[in-house]
Every structure is written in C-alpha cells, then in structure tokens.
C-alpha positions as CSV (number, residue, x, y, z in Angstrom):
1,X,53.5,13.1,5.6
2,X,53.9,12.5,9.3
3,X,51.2,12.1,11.7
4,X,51.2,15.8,13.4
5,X,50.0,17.0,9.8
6,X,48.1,13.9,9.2
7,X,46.1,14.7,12.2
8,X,45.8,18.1,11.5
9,X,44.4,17.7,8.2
10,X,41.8,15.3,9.3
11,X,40.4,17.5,11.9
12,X,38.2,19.1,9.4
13,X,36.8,16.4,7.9
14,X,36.3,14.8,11.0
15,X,34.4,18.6,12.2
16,X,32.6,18.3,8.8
17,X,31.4,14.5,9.8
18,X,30.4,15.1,12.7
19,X,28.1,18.5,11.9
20,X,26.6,15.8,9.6
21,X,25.7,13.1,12.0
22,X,24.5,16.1,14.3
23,X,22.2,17.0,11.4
24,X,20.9,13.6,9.9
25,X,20.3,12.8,13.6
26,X,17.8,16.0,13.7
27,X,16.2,14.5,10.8
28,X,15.8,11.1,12.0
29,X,14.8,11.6,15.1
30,X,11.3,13.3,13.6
31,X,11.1,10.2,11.7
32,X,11.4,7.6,14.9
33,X,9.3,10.2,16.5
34,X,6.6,8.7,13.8
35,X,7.0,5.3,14.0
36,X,8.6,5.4,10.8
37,X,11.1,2.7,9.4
38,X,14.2,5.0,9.0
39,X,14.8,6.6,12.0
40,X,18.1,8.2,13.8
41,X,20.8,6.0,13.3
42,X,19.5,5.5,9.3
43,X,19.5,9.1,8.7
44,X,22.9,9.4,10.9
45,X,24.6,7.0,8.7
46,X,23.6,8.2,5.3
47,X,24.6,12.0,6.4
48,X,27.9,10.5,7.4
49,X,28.5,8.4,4.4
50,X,27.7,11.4,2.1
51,X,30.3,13.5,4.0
52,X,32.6,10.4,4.1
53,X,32.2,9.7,0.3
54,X,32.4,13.5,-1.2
55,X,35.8,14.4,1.3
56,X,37.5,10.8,-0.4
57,X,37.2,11.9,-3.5
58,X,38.5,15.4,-3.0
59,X,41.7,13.3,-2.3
60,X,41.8,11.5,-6.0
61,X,44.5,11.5,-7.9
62,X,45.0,15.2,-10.0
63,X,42.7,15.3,-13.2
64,X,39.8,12.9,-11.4
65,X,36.3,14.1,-11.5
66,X,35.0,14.5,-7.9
67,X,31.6,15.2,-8.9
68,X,30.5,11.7,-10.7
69,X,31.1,10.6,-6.9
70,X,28.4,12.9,-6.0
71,X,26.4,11.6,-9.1
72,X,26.7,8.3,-7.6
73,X,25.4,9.2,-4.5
74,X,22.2,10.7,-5.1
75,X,21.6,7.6,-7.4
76,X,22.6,5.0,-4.3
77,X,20.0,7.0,-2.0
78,X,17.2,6.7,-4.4
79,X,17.8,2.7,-4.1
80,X,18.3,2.9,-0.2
81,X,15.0,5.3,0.0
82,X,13.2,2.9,-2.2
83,X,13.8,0.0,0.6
84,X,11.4,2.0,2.8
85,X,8.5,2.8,0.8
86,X,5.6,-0.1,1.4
87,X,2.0,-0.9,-0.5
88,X,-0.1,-1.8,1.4
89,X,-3.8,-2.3,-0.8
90,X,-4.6,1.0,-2.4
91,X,-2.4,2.5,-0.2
92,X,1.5,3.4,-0.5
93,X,3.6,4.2,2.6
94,X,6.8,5.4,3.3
95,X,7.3,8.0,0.8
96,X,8.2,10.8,3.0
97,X,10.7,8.8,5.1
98,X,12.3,7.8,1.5
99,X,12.2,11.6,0.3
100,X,13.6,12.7,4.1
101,X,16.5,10.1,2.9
102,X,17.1,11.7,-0.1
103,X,17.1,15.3,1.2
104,X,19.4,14.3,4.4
105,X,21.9,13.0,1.5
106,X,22.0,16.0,0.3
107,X,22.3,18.4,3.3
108,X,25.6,15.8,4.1
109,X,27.2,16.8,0.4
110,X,26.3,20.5,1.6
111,X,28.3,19.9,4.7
112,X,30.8,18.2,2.7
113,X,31.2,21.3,0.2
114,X,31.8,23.5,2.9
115,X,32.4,27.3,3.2
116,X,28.8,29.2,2.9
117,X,27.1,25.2,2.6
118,X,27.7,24.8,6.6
119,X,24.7,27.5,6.9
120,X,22.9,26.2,3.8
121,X,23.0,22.8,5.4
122,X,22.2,23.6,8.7
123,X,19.4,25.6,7.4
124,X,18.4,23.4,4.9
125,X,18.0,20.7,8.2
126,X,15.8,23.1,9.8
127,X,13.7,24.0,6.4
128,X,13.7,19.7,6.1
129,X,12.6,19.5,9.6
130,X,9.7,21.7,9.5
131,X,8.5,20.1,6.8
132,X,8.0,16.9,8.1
133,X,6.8,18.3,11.6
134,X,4.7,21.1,10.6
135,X,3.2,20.9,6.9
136,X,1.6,17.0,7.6
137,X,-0.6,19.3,10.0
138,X,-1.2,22.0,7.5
139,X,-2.6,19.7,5.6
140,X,-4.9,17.7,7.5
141,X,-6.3,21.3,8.8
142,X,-7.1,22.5,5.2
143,X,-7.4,19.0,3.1
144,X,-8.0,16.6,5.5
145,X,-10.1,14.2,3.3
146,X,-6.8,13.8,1.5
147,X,-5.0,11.8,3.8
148,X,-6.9,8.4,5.0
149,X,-5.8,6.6,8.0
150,X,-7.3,3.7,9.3
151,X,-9.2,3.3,13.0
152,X,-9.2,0.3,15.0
153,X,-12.8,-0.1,16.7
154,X,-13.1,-2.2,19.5
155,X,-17.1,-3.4,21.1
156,X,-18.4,-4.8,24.3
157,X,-20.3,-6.8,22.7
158,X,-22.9,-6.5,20.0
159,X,-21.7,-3.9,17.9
160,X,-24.0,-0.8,16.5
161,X,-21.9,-0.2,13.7
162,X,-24.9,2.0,11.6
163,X,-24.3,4.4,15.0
164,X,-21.0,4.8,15.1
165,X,-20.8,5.8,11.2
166,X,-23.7,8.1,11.7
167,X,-21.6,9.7,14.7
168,X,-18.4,9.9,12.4
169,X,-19.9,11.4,9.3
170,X,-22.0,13.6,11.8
171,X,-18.6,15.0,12.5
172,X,-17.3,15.5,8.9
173,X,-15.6,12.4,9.0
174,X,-16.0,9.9,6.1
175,X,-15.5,5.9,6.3
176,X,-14.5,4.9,2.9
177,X,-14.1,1.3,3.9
178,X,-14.7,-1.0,6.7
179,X,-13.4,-4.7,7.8
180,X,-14.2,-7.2,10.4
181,X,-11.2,-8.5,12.3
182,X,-13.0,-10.2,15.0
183,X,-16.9,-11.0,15.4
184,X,-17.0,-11.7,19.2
185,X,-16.1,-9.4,20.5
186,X,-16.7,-7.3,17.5
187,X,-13.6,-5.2,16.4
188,X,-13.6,-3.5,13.1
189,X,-11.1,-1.6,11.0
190,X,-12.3,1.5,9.6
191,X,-10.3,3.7,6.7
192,X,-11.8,6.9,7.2
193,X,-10.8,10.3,6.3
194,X,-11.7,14.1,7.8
195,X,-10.6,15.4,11.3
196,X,-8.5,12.7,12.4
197,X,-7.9,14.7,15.8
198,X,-11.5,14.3,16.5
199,X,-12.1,10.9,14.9
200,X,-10.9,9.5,18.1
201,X,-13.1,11.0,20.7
202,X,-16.4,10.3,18.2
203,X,-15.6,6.6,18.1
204,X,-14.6,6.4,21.8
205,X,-18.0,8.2,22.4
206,X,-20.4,5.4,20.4
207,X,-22.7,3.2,21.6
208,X,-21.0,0.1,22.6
209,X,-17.1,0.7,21.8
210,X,-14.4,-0.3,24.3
211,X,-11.4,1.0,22.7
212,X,-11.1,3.7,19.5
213,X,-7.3,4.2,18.4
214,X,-5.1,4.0,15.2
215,X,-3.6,1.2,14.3
C-alpha cells in the first residue's frame, strides 16, 4: 500500500476520532463545570480511545472477532469510572461522573460503528448532556430532601446556632447533622437537606453569621 491510499484510508478514521473528542469534550466540560474529578480532557481521551480501539480491530486479521474488543472496553471503563467514585462517611460521591464515563465510552463505539451511529452518537451526547445539566435540577425541585449537601457556616463571634436552625427549618430546610470546625470564631458544618437555592440566603440572613456557602 503506498502512502496516497494510506492517507486516504485514514482520513475517516481520523473524521471518526475527532467527532469523538468533539463529543466527549461536550460531556466533560459539564463535568469541570461541577467541580467534578473527570473533566474535559478525561472524557476527551476515553471517547478517543474507544474510537481508537473499535477502528484497530476492524483491521484484524480475517476470521478475528472485533466485538470481544468492544467487550473489553466497556469492562476497562467500569475500572477507570470506579477510580472517581469517593466515600466520604455515609455519603458516596462521584457516581454520576463514573456513569458520564461509561456513557461517553459508549457514544465513542457509536461513532466508531458509523453510518446511522454518527446521529445516534451525537444525539446520544446531547440526551447525555441534559441529563447531567438539567435532571440534577429536576430533582432538587420535586425531591429535594433526597440529595443532602453540606453548608459551611461562618460567625462573628458567639454563635446562635438554635436561631439559625430555627430559620433553616422555618424554610423547609432540614439539618440532619452538624460539626464544629472552629470554636473562635465559631464556624460549623451543617448537612442539610430541602431548597438548597435558598439555604444560602437563610444562613447568610441569621443572627451572627459572616459567611454562608457550600463547601
């Protein structure tokens, strides 16, 4: 094979890896938008290595079995999305980066696959996307006791803790556990659950607090 066809065989793949990076990089960037562990270039490379991975093994020898390759893969991700997923206490995080992982491995075999997959994969990004934008708000509107987050509390000086919990569950907002990081000047560490929008402003507005934000 010369290089002319050489080259013009690649350019496919190469269109094929970089659609991929364009759509784990959609993916990611919602993540990094978070805070969260696995970000753009995570989500960039796993896209690209799923893409890289299924188009090698499209080139095996006659009579190989392409698809264990894609077997494979979906068992490497769960190990790489385990890597992200933290306890911290009672509480487990990282979950949804680890399952954003997963999904963004398998928009890149989509991609790979070709054919009617490009839309299935570029609407499968979009589909992924909203989910991680949209439904976390969902939820917090309609079952907002299910998801707990924890409020640093900072004092001027002697803290009236009995009044700011009166303000908070005043507002539908429930503190299901509280710890003292620092007696002078106080600051506390509440895990509360409710309106977390409005948890904020209610803690700002107590007697005594400095600061209110999440840590």
């Amino acid at each position: 094979m010369d290089f002319a066809t050489a080259i013009e065989q690649a350019l496919p793949i190469f269109g094929k890896i970089f659609l991929g990076a364009f759509l784990g990089a959609i993916i990611g960037w919602e993540r990094e938008a978070h805070g969260r562990p696995a970000g753009v270039r995570t989500h960039m490379l796993v896209v690209v290595g799923v893409v890289l991975l299924c188009e090698v093994s499209k080139g095996f020898a006659p009579g190989s079995d392409p698809s264990r390759i894609a077997a494979q893969i979906v068992t490497g991700i769960g190990f790489l999305g385990a890597g992200t997923i933290l306890r911290t206490g009672f509480e487990v995080h990282g979950l949804t980066t680890a399952a954003s992982i997963w999904a963004a491995a398998g928009v890149g075999m989509a991609v790979s696959t070709g054919g009617a997959f490009f839309v299935v994969a570029v609407l499968a990004t979009a589909l992924i996307l909203v989910t991680l934008a949209f439904v976390s708000q969902i939820e917090q509107h309609y079952y907002p006791r299910a998801h707990p987050r924890e409020l640093l509390v900072s004092f001027t000086g002697r803290a009236d803790v009995v009044h700011l919990v009166e303000s908070l569950n005043a507002s539908q907002i429930e503190v299901q556990s509280m710890r003292v990081l620092r007696s002078d000047p106080p600051e506390l560490l509440l895990t509360i659950s409710g309106l977390h929008q409005k948890a904020i402003e209610v803690a700002a507005g107590a007697h005594g607090v400095v600061e209110a934000r999440w840590r």
